[in-house]
N, C-alpha and C positions, 0 to 999 in steps of 0.2 A: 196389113198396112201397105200403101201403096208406095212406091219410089218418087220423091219428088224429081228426079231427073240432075243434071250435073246441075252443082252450085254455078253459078257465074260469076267473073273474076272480081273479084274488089278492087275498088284504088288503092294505093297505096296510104298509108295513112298521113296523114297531116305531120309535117314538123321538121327537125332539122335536116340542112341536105345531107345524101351523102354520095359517096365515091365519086365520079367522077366531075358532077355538077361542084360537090364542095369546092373541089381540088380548081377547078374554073374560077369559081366565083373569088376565091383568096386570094388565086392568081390577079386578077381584074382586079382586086382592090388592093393588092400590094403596087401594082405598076404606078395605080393611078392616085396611092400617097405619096408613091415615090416623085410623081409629076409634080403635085402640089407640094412636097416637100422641096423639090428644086427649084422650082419659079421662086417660092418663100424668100429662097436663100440668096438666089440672083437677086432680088428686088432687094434687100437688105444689103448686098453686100456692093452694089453698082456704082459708079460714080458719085464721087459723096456730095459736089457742087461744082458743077463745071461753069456758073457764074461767074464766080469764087477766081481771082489772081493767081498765079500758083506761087506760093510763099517757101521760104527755107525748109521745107520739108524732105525731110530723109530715110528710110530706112535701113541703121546702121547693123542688124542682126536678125539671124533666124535662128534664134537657141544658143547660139554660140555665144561665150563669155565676153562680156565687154568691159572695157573701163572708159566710162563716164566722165570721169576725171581728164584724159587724155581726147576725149572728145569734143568736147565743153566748147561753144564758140568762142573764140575771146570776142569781147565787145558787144557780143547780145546776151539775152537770157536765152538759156539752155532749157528746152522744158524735153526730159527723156519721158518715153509715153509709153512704158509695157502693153502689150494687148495681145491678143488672137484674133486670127480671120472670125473661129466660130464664135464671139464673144458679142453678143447683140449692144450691151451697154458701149462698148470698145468702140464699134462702128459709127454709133452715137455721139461720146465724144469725140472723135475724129475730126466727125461737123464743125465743132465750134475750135478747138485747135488749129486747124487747116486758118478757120477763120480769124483768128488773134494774127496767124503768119502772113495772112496775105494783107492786115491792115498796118501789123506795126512790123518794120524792118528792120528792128532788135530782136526780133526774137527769133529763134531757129528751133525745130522741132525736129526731135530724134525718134524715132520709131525702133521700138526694139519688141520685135514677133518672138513670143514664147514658145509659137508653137503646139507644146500641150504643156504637160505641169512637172513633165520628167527633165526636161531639158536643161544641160549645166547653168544656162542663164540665173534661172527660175531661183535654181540654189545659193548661188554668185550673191541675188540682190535679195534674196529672203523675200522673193514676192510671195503672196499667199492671195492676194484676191484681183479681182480685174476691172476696169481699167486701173492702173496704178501708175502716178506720177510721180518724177524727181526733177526739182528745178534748181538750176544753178545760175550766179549771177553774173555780170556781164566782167567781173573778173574772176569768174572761171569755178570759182568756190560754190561748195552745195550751200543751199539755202531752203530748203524744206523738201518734203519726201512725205508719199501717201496722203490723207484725206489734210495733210496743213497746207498743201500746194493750192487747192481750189481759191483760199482765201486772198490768195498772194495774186493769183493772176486774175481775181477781179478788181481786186483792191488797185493792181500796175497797169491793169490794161480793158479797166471798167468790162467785163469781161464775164459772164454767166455760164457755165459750162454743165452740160445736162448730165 
């Protein structure tokens, strides 16, 4: 039998990468969620309407306990407005809140930042979900808290809030 002579080399076979190409390619695609994950977050979280008058708007807390009661404007409605930066719905309503304050000058808008969900605030007001409202009236007293608010500031202030 004769020697066919050296074999010649093979490709490598087909299929997933490895060592140093993986280690590249996961890199390149973690940067480049990361990009997109950030433009996402600026474009969401940017200027909410700089058409928009700028109305009694305030933000009275970062986590920290507050009382509402001692805040309260006298002579407008109080609308306090729990949220987070990272809260998509929060950002949302913003838009139309912002918008109640720059049309009617009764109203004043408290902005109280949770933060995350550990925060004494959190515990203070028994929030559990987000966006979450408490509205007090123009003498000073509560007058609804969580999903009964919605009804009250379109009913006061023909008002639709997303």
């Amino acid at each position: 039998m004769s020697d066919p002579g050296p074999v010649p080399p093979q490709p490598p076979p087909a299929g997933p990468r490895r060592g140093p190409e993986r280690i590249l390619l996961s890199l390149v695609l973690l940067i480049a969620g990361g990009v997109i994950g950030y433009a996402a977050y600026r474009m969401g979280s940017g200027p909410e309407r700089p058409d928009l008058p700028p109305g009694d708007v305030e933000v009275v807390s970062h986590g920290e306990p507050v009382d509402l009661a001692a805040l309260a404007v006298k002579g407008k409605y109080t609308v306090y407005d729990f949220y987070a930066d990272w809260c998509p719905p929060c950002r949302s309503i913003d838009v139309g809140l912002r918008s109640i304050a720059s049309r009617h000058p009764n109203v004043a808008i408290r902005k109280i930042d949770i933060v995350d969900w550990t925060t004494p605030v959190v515990e203070q007001h028994r929030v559990t979900s987000l966006p979450h409202l408490v509205l007090f009236g123009p003498d000073g007293e509560p007058m609804a808290s969580g999903d009964a608010v919605y009804p009250l500031l379109s009913r006061l202030f023909d008002a639709e809030l997303d």
